[in-house]
MIDODO-272322 format. One record per residue (C-alpha): residue number from 1; residue in one letter; x, y, z; chain. Coordinates in steps of 0.5 Angstrom, whole numbers. Layout:
BEGIN
<miba=NUM	nuro=a	x=X	y=Y	z=Z	numi=A> .
...
***
This chain:
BEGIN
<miba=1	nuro=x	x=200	y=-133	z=1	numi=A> .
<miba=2	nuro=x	x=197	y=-126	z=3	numi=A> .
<miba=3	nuro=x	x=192	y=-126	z=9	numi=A> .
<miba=4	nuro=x	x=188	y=-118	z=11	numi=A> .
<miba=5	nuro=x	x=189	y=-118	z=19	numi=A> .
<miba=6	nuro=x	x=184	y=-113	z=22	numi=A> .
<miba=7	nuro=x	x=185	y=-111	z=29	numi=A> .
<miba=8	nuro=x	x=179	y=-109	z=32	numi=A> .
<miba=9	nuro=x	x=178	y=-104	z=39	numi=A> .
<miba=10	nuro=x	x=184	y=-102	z=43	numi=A> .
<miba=11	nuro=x	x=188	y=-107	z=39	numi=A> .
<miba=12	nuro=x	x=187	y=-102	z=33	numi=A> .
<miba=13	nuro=x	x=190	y=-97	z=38	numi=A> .
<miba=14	nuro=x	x=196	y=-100	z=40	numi=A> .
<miba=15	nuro=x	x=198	y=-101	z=34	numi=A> .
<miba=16	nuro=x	x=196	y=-95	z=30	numi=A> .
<miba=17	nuro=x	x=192	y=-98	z=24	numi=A> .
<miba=18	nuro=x	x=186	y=-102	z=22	numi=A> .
<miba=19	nuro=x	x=188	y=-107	z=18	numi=A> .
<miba=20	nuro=x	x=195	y=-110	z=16	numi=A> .
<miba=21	nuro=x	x=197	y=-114	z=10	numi=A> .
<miba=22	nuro=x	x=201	y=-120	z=12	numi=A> .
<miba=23	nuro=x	x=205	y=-125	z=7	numi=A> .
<miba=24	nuro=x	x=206	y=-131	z=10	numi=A> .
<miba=25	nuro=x	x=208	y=-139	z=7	numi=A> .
<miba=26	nuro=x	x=203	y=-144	z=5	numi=A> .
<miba=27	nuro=x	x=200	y=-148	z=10	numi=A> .
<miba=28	nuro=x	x=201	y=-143	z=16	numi=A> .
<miba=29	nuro=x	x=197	y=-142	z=22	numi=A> .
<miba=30	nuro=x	x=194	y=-137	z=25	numi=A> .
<miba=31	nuro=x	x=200	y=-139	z=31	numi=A> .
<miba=32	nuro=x	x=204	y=-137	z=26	numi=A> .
<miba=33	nuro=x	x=201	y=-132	z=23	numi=A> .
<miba=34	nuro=x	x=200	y=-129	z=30	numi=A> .
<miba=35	nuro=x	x=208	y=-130	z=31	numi=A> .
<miba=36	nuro=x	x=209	y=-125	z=25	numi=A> .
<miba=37	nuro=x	x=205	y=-119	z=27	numi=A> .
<miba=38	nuro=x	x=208	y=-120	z=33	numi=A> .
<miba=39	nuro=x	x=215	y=-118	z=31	numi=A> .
<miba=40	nuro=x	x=213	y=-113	z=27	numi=A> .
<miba=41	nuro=x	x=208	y=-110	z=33	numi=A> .
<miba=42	nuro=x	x=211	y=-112	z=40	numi=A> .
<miba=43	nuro=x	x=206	y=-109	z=43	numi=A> .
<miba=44	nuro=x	x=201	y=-114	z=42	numi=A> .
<miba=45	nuro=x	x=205	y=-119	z=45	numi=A> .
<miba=46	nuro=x	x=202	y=-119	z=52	numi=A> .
<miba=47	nuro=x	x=196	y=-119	z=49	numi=A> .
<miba=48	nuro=x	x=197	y=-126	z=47	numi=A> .
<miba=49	nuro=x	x=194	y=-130	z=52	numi=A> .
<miba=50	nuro=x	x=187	y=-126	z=52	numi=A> .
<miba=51	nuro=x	x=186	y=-124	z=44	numi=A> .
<miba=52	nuro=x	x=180	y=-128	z=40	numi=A> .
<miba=53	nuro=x	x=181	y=-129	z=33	numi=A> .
<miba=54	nuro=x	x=176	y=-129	z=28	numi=A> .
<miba=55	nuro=x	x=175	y=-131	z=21	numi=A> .
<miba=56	nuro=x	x=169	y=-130	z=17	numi=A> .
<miba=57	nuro=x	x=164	y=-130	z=22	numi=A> .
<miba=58	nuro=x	x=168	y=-136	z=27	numi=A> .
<miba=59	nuro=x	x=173	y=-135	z=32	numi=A> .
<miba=60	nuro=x	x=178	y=-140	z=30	numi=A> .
<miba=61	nuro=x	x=183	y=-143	z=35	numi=A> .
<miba=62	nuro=x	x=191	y=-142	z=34	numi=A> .
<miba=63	nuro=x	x=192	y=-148	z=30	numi=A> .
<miba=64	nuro=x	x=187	y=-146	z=25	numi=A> .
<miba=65	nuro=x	x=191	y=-148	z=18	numi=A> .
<miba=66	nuro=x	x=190	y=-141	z=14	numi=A> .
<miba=67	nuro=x	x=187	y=-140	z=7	numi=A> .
<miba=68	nuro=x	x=189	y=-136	z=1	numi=A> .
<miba=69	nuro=x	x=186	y=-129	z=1	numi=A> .
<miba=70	nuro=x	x=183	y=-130	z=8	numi=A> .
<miba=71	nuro=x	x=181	y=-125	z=12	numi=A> .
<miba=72	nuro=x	x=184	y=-125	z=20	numi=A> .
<miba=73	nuro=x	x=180	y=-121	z=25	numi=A> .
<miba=74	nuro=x	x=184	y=-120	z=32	numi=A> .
<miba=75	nuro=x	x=180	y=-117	z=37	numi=A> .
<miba=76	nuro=x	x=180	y=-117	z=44	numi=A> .
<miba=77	nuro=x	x=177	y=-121	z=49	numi=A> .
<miba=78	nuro=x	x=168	y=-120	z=49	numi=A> .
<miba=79	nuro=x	x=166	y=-116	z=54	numi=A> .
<miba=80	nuro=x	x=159	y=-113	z=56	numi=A> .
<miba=81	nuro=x	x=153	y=-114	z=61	numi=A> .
***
């Protein structure tokens, strides 16, 4: 199947685009997902522990089973004050 990954903010800079397109099995989740971008954008990795993960208007956590056509946002943690 084909998620849409979005990166927001400095993600989007780190890796030099806004969106990716990411063909991943049946079934995955966003762990997985996760696990493919990151062999295709090492740079990410260490981001790893602090990224949030949207899908639609929720974060999602790392387990969430992925559906067909989904789009993935990662952004970094929110700030403000």
């Amino acid at each position: 199947m084909r998620i849409r990954v979005q990166f927001h903010a400095q993600l989007r800079d780190l890796v030099g685009m806004r969106e990716l397109d990411v063909d991943i099995a049946e079934g995955a989740t966003v762990h997985d997902l996760l696990e493919k971008i990151y062999a295709q954008q090492p740079a990410l990795r260490p981001h790893n522990k602090s990224i949030l993960i949207g899908v639609g208007v929720e974060f999602v956590d790392r387990n969430y089973k992925l559906k067909p056509g989904e789009e993935i946002a990662i952004m970094p943690p929110v700030q403000g004050g």
